[in-house]
mmCIF file of the N, C-alpha and C atoms, coordinates in Angstrom:
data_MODEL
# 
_entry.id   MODEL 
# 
loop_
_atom_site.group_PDB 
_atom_site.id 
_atom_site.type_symbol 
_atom_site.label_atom_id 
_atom_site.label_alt_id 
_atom_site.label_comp_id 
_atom_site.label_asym_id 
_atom_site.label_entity_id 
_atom_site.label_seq_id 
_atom_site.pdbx_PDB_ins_code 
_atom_site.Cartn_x 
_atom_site.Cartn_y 
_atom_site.Cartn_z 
_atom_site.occupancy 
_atom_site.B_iso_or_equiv 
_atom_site.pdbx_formal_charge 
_atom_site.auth_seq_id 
_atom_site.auth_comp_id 
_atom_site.auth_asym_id 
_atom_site.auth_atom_id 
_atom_site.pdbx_PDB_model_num 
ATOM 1   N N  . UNK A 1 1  ? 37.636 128.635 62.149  1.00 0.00 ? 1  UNK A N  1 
ATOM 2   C CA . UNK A 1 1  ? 37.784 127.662 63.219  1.00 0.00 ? 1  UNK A CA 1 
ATOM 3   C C  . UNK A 1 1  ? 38.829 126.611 62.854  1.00 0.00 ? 1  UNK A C  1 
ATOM 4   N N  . UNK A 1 2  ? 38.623 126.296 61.624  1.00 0.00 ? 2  UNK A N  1 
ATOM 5   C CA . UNK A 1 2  ? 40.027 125.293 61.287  1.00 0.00 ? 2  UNK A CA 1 
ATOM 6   C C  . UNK A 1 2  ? 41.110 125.666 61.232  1.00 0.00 ? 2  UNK A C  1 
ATOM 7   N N  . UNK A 1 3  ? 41.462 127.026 60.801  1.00 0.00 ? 3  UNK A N  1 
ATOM 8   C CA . UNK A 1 3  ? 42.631 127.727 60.909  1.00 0.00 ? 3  UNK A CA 1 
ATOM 9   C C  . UNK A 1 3  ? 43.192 127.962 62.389  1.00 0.00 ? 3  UNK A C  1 
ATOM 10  N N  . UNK A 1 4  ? 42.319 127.906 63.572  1.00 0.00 ? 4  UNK A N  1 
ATOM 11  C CA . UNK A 1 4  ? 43.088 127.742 64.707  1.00 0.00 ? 4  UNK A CA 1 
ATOM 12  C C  . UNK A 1 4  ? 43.364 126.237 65.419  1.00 0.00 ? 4  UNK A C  1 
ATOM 13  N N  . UNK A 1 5  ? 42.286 125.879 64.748  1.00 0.00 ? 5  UNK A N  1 
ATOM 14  C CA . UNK A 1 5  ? 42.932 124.129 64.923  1.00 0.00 ? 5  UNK A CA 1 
ATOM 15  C C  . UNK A 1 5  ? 44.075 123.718 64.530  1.00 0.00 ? 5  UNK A C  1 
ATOM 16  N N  . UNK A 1 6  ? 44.142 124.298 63.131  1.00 0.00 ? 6  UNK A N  1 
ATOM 17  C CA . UNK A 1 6  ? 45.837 123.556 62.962  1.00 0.00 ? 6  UNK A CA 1 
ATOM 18  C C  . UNK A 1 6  ? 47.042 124.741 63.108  1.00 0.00 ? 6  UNK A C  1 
ATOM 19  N N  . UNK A 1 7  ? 46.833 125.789 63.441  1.00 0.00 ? 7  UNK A N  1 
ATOM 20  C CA . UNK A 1 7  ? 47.860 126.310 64.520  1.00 0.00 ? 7  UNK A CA 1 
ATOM 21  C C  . UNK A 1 7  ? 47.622 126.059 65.976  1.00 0.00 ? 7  UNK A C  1 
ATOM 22  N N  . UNK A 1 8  ? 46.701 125.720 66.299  1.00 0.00 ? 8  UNK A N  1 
ATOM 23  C CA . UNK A 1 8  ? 47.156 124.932 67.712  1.00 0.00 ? 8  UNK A CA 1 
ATOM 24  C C  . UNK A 1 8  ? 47.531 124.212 67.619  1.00 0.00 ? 8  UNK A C  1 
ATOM 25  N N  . UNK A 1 9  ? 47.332 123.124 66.653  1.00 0.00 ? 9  UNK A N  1 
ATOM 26  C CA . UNK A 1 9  ? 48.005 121.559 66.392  1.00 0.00 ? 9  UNK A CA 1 
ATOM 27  C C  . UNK A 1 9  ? 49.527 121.885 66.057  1.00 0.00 ? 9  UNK A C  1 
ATOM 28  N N  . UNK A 1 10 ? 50.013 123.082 65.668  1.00 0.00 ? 10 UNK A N  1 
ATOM 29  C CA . UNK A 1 10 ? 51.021 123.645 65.511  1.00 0.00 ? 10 UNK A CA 1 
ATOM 30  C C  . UNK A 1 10 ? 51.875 123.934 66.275  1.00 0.00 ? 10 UNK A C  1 
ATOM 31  N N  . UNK A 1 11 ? 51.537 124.350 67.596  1.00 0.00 ? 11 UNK A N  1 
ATOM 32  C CA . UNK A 1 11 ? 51.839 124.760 68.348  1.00 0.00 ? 11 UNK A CA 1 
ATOM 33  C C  . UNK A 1 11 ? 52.337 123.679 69.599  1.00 0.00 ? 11 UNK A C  1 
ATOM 34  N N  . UNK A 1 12 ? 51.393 122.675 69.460  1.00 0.00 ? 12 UNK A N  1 
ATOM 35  C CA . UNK A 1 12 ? 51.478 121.472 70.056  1.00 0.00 ? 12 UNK A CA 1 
ATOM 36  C C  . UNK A 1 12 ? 52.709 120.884 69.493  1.00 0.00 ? 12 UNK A C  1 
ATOM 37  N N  . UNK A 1 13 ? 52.912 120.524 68.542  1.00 0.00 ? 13 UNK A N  1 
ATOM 38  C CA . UNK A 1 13 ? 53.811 120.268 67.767  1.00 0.00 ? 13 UNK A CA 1 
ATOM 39  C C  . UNK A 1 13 ? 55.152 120.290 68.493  1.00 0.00 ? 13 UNK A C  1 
ATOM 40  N N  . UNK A 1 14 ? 55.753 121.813 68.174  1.00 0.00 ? 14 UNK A N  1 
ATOM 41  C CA . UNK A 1 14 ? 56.306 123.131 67.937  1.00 0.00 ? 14 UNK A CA 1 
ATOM 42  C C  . UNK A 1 14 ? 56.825 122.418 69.485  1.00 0.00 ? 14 UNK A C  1 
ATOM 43  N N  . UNK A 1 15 ? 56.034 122.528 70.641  1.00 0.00 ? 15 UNK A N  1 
ATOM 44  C CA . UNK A 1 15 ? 56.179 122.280 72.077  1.00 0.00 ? 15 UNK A CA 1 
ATOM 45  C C  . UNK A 1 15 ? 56.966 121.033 72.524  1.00 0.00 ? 15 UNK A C  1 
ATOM 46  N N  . UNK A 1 16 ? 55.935 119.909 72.072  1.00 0.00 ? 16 UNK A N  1 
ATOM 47  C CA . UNK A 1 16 ? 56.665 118.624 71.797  1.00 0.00 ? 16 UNK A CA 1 
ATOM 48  C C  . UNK A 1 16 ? 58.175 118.521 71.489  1.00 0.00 ? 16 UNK A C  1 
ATOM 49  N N  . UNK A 1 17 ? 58.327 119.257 69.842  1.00 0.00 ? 17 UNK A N  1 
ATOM 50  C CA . UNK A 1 17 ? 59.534 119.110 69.774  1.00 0.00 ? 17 UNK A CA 1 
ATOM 51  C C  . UNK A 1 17 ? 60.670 119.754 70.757  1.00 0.00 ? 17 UNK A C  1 
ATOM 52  N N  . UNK A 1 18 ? 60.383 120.833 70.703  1.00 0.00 ? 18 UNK A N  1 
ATOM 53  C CA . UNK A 1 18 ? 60.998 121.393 72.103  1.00 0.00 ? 18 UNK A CA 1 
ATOM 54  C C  . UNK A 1 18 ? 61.399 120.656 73.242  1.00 0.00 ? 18 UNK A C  1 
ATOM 55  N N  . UNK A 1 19 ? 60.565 120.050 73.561  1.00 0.00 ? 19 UNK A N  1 
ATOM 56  C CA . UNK A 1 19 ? 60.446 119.262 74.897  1.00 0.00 ? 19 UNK A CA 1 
ATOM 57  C C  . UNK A 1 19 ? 61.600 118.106 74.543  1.00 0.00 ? 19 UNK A C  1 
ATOM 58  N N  . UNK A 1 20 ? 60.976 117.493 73.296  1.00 0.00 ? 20 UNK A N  1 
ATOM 59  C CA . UNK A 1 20 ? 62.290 116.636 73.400  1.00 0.00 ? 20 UNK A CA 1 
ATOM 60  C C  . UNK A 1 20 ? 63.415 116.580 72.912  1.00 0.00 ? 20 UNK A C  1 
ATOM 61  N N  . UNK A 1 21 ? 63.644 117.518 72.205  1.00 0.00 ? 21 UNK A N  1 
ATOM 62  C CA . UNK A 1 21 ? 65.245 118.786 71.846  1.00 0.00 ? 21 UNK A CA 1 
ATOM 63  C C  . UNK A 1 21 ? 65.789 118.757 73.517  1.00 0.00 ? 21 UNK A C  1 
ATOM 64  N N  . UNK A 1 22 ? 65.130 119.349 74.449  1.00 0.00 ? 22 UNK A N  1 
ATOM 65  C CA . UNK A 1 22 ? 65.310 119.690 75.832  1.00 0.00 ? 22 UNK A CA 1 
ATOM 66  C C  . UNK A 1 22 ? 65.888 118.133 76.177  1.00 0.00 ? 22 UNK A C  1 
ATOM 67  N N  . UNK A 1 23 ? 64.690 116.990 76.422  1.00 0.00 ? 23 UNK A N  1 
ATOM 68  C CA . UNK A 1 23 ? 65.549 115.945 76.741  1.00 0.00 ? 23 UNK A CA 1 
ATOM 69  C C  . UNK A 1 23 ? 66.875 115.245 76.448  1.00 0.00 ? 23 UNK A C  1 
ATOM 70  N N  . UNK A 1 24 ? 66.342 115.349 75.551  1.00 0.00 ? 24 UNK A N  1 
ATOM 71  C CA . UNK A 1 24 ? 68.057 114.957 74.235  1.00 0.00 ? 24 UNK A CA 1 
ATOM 72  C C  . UNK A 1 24 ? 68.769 115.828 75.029  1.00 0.00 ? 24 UNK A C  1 
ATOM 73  N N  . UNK A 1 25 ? 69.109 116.859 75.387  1.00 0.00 ? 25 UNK A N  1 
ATOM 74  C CA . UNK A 1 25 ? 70.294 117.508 75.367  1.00 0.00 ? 25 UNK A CA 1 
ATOM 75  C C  . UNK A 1 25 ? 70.537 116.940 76.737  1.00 0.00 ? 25 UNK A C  1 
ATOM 76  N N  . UNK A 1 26 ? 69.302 117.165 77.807  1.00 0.00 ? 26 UNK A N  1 
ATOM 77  C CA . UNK A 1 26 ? 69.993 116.877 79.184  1.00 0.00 ? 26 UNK A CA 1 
ATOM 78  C C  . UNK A 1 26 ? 70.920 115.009 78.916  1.00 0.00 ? 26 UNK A C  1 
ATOM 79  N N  . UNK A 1 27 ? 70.440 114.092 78.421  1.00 0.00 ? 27 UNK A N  1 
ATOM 80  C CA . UNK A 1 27 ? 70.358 112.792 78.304  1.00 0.00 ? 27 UNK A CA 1 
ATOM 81  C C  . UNK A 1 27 ? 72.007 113.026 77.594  1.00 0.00 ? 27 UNK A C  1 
ATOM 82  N N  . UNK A 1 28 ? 72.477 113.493 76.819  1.00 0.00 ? 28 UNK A N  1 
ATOM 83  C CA . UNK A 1 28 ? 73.654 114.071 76.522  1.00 0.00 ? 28 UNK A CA 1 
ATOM 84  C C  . UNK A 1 28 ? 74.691 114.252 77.287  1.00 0.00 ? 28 UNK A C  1 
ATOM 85  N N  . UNK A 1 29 ? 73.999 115.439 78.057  1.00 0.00 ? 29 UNK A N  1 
ATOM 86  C CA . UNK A 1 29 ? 75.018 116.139 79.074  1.00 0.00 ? 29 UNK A CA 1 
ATOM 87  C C  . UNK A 1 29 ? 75.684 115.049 80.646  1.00 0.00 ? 29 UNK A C  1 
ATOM 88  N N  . UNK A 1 30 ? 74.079 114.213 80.666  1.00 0.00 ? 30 UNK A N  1 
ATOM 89  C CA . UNK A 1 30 ? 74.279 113.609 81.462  1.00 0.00 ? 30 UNK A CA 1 
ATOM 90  C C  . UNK A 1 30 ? 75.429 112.390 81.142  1.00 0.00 ? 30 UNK A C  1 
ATOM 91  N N  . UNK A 1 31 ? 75.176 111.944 79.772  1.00 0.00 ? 31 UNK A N  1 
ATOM 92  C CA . UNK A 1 31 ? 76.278 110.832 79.117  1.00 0.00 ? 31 UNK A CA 1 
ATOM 93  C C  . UNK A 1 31 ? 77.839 111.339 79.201  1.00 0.00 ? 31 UNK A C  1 
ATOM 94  N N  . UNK A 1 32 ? 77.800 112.543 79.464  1.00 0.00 ? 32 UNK A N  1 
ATOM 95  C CA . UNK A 1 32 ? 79.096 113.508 79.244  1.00 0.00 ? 32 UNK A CA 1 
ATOM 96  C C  . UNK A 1 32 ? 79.508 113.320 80.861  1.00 0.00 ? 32 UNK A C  1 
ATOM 97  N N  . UNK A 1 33 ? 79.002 112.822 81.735  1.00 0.00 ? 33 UNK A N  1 
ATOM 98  C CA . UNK A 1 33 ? 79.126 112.838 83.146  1.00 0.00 ? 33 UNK A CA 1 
ATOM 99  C C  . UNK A 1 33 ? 79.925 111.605 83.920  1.00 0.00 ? 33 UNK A C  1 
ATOM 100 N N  . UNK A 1 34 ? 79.389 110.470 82.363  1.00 0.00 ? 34 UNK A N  1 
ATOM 101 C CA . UNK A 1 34 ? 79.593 109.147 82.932  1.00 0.00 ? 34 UNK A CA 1 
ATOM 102 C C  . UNK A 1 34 ? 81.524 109.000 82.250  1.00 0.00 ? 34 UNK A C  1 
ATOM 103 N N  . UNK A 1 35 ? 81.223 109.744 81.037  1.00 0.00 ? 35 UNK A N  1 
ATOM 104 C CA . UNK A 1 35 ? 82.767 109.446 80.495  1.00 0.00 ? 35 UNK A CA 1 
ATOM 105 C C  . UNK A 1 35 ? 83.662 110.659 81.207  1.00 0.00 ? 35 UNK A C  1 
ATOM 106 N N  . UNK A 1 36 ? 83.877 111.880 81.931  1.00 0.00 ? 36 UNK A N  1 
ATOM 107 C CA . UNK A 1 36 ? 84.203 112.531 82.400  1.00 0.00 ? 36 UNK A CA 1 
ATOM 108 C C  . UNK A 1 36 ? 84.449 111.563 83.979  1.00 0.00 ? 36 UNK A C  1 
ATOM 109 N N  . UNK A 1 37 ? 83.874 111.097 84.585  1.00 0.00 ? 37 UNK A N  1 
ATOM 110 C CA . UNK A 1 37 ? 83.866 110.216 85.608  1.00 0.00 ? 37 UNK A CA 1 
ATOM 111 C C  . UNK A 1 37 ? 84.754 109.391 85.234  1.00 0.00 ? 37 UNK A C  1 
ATOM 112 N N  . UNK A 1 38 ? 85.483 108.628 83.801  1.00 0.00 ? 38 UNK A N  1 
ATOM 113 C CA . UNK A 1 38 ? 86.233 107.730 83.501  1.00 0.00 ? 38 UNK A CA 1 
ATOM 114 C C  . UNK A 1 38 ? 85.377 106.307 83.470  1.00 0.00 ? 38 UNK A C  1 
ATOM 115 N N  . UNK A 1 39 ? 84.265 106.141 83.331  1.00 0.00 ? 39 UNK A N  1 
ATOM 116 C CA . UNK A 1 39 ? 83.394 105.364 83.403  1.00 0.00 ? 39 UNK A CA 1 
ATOM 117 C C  . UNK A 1 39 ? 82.605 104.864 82.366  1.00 0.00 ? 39 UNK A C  1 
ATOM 118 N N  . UNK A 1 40 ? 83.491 105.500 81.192  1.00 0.00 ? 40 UNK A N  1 
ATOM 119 C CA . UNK A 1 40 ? 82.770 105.165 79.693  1.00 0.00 ? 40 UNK A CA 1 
ATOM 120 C C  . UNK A 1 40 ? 82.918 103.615 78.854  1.00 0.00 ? 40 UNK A C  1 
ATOM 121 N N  . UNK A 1 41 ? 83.168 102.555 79.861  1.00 0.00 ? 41 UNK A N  1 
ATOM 122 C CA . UNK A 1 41 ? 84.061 101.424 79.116  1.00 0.00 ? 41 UNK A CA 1 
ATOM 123 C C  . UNK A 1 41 ? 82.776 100.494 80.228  1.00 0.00 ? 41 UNK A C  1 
ATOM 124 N N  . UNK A 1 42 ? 82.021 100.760 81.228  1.00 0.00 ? 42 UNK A N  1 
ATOM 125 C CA . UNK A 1 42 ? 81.647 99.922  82.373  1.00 0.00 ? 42 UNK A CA 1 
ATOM 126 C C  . UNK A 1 42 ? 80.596 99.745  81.362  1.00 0.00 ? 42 UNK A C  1 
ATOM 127 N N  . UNK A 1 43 ? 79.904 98.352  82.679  1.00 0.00 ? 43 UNK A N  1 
ATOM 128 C CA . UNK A 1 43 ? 78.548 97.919  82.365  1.00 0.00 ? 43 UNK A CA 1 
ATOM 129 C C  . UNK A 1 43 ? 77.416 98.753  82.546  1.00 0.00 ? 43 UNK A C  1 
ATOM 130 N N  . UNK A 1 44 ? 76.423 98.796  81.559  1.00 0.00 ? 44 UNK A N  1 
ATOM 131 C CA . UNK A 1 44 ? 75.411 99.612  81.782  1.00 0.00 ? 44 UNK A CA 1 
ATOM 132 C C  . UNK A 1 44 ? 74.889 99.057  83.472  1.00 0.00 ? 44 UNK A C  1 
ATOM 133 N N  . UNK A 1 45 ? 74.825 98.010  83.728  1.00 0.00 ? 45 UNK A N  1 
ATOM 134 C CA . UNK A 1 45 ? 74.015 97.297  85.006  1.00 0.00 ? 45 UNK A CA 1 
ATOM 135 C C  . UNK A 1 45 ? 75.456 98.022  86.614  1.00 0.00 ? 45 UNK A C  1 
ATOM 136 N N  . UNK A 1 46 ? 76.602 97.563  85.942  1.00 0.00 ? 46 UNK A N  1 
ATOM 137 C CA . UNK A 1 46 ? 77.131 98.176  87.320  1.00 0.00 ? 46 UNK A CA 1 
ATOM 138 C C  . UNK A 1 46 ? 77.054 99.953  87.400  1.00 0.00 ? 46 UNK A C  1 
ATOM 139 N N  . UNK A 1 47 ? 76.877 100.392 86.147  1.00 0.00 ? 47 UNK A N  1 
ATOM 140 C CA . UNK A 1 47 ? 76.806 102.035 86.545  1.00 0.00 ? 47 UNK A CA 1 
ATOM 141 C C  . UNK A 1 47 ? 75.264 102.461 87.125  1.00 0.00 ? 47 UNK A C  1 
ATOM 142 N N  . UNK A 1 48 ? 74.366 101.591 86.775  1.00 0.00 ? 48 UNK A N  1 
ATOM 143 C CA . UNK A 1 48 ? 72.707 102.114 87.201  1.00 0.00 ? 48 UNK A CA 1 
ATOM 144 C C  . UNK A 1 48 ? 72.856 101.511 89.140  1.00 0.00 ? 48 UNK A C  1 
ATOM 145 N N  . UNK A 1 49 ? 73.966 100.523 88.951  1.00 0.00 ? 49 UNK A N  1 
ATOM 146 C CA . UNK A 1 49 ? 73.846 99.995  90.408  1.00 0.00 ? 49 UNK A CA 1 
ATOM 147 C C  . UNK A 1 49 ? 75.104 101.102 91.092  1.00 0.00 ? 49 UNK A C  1 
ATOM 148 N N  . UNK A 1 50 ? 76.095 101.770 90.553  1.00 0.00 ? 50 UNK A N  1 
ATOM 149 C CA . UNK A 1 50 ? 76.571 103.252 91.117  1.00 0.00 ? 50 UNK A CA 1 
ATOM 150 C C  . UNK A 1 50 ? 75.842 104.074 91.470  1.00 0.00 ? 50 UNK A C  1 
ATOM 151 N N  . UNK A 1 51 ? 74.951 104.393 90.780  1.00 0.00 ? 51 UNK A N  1 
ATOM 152 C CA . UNK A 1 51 ? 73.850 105.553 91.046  1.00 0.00 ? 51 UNK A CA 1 
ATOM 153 C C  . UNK A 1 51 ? 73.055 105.188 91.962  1.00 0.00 ? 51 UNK A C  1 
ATOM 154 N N  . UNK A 1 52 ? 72.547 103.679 91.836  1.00 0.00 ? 52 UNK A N  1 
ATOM 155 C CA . UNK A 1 52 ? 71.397 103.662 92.681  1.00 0.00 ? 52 UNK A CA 1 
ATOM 156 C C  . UNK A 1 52 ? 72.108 103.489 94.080  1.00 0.00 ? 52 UNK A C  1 
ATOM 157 N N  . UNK A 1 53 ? 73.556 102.981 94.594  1.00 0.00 ? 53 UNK A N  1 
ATOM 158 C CA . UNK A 1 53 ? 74.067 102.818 95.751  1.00 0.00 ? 53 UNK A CA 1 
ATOM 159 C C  . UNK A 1 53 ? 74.062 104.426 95.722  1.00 0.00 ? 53 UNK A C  1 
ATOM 160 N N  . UNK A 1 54 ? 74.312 105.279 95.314  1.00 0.00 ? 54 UNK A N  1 
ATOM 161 C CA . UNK A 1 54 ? 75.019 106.575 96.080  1.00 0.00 ? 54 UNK A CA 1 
ATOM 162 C C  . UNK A 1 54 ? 73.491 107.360 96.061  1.00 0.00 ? 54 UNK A C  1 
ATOM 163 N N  . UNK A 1 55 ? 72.380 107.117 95.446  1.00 0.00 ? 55 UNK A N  1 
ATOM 164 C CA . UNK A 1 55 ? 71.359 107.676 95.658  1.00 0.00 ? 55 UNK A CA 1 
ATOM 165 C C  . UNK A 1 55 ? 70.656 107.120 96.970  1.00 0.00 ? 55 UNK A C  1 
ATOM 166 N N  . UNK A 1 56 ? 70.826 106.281 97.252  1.00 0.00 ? 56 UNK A N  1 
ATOM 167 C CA . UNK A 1 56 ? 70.809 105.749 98.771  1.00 0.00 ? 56 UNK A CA 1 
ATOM 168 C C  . UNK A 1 56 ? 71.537 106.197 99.802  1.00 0.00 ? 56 UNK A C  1 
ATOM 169 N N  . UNK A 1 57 ? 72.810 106.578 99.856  1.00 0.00 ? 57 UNK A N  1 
ATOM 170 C CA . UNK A 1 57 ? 73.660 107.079 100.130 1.00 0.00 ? 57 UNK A CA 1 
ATOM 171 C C  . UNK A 1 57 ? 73.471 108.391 100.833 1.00 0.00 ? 57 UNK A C  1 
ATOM 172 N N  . UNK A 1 58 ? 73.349 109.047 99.858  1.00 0.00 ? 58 UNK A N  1 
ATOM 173 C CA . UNK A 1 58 ? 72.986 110.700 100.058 1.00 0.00 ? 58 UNK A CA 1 
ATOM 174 C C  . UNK A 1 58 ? 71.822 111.179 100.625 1.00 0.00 ? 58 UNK A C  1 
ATOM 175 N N  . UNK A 1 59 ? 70.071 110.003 100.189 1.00 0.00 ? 59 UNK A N  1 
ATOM 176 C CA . UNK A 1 59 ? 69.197 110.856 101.013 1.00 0.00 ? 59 UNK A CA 1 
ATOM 177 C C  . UNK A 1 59 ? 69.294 111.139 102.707 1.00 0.00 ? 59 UNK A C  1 
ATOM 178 N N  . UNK A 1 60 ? 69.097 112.108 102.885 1.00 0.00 ? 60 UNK A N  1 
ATOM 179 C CA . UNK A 1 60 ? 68.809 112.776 103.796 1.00 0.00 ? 60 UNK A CA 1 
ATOM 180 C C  . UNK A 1 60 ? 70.345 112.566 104.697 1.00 0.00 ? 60 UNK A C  1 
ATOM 181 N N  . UNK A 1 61 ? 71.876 112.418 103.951 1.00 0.00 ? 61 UNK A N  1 
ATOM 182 C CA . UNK A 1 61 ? 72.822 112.440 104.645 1.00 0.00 ? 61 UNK A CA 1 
ATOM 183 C C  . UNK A 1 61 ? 73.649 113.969 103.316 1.00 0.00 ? 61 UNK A C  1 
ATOM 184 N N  . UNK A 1 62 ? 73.001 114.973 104.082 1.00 0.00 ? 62 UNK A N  1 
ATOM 185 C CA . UNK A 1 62 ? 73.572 116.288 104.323 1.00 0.00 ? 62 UNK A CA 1 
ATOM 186 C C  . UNK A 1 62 ? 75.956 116.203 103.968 1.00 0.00 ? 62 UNK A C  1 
ATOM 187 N N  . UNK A 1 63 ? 75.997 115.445 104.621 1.00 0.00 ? 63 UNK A N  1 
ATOM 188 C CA . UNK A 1 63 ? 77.818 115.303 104.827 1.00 0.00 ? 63 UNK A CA 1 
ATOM 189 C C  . UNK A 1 63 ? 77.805 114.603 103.466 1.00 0.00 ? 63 UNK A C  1 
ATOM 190 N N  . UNK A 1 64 ? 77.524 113.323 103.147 1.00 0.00 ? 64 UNK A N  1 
ATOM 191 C CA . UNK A 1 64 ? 77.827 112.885 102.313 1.00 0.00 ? 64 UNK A CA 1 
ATOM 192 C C  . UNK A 1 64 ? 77.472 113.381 100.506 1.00 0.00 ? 64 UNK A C  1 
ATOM 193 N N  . UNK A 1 65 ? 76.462 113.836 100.825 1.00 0.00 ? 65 UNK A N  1 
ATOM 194 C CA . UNK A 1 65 ? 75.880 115.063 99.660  1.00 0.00 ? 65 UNK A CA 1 
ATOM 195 C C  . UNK A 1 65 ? 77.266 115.962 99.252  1.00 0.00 ? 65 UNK A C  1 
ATOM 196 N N  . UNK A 1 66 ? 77.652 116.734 100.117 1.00 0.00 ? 66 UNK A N  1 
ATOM 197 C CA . UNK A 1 66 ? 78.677 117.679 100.279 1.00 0.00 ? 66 UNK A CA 1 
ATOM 198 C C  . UNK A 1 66 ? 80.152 117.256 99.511  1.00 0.00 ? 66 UNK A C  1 
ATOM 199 N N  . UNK A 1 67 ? 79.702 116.327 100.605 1.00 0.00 ? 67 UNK A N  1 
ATOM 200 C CA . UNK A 1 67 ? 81.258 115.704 100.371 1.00 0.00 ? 67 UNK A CA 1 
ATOM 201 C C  . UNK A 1 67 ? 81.128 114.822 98.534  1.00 0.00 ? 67 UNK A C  1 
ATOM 202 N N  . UNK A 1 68 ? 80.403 114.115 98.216  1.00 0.00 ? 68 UNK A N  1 
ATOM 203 C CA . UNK A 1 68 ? 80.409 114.213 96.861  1.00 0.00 ? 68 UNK A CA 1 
ATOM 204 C C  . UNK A 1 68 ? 80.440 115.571 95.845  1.00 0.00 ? 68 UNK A C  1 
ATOM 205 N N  . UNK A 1 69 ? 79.564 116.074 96.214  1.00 0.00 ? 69 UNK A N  1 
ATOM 206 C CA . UNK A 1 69 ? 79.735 117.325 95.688  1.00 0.00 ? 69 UNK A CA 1 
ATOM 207 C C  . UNK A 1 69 ? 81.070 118.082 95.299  1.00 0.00 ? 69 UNK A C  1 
ATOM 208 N N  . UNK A 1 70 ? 81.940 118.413 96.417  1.00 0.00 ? 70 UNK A N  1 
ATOM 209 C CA . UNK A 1 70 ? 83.436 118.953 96.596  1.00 0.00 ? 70 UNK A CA 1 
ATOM 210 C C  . UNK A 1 70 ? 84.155 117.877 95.527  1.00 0.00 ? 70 UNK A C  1 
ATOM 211 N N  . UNK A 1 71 ? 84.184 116.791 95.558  1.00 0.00 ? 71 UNK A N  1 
ATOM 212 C CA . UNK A 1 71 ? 84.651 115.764 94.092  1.00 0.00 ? 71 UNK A CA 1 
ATOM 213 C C  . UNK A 1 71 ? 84.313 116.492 92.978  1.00 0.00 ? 71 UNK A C  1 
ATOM 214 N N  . UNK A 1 72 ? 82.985 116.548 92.669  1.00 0.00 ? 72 UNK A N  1 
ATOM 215 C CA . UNK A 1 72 ? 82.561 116.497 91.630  1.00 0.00 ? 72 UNK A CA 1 
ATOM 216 C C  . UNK A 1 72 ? 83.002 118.262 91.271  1.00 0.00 ? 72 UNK A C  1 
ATOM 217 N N  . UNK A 1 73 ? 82.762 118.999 92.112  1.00 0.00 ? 73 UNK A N  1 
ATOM 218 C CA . UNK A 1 73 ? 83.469 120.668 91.799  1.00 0.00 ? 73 UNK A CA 1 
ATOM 219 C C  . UNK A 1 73 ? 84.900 120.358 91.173  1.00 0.00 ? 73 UNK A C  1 
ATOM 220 N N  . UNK A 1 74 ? 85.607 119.620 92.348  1.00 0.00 ? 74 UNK A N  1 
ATOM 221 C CA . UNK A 1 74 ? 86.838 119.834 91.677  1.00 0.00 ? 74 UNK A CA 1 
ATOM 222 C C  . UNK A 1 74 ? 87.158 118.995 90.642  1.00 0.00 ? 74 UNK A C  1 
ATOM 223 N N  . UNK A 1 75 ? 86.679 117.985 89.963  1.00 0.00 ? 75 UNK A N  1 
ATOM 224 C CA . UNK A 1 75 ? 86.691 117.540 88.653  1.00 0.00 ? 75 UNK A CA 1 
ATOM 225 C C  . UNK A 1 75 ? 86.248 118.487 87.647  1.00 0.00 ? 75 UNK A C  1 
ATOM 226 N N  . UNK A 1 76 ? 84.979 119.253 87.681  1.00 0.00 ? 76 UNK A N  1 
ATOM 227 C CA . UNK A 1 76 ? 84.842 119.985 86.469  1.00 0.00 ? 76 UNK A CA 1 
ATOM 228 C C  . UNK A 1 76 ? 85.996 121.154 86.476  1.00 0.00 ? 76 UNK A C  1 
ATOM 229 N N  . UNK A 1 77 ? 86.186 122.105 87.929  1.00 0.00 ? 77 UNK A N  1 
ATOM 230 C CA . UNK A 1 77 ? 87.178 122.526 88.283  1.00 0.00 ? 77 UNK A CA 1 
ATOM 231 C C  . UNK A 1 77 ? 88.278 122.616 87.546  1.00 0.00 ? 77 UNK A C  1 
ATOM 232 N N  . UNK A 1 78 ? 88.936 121.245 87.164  1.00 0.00 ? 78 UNK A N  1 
ATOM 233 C CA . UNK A 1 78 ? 90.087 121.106 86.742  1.00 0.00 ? 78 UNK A CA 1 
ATOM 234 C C  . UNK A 1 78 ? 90.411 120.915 85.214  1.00 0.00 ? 78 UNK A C  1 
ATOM 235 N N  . UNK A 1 79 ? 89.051 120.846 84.679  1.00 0.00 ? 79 UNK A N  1 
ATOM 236 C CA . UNK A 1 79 ? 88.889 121.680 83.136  1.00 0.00 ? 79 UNK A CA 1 
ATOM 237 C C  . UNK A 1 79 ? 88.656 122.667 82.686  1.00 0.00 ? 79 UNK A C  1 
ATOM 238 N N  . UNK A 1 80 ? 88.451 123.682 83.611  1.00 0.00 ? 80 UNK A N  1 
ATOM 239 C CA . UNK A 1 80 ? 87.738 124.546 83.203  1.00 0.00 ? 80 UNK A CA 1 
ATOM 240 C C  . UNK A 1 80 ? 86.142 125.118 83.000  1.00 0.00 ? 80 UNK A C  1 
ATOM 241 N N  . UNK A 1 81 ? 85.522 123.375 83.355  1.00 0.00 ? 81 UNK A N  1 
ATOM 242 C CA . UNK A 1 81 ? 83.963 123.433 82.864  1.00 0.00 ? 81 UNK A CA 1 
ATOM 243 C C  . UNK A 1 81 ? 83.230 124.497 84.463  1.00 0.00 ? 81 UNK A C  1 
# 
């Protein structure tokens, strides 16, 4: 019985780390978004207030979704990514 306790505790572990290997990377990729944008020099407060204007922006406006979108294609687009 103890031997599956601490391979479950193992396993738990094992998961955890995973999980936040996983975050780290998105939290990364996403940092890779802000300097690719040319936006690596701004204030942390005016870039959370970028996001939060264009996340306003976009719900439930279909055109403007798009139309960011087509930007953002042709920026990675034009590296190759």
């Amino acid at each position: 019985m103890r031997a599956g306790l601490v391979r479950l505790e193992r396993m738990a572990k094992a998961m955890t780390s995973e999980a936040r290997k996983k975050d780290t990377r998105e939290k990364i990729e996403l940092g890779g978004l802000i300097v690719k944008a040319g936006l690596r020099y701004e204030k942390r407060s005016l870039l959370l207030g970028l996001l939060i204007d264009a996340n306003r922006r976009i719900r439930g406006d279909e055109t403007e979704k798009a139309r960011l979108a087509a930007i953002g294609a042709e920026a990675f687009g034009n590296d190759g990514e």
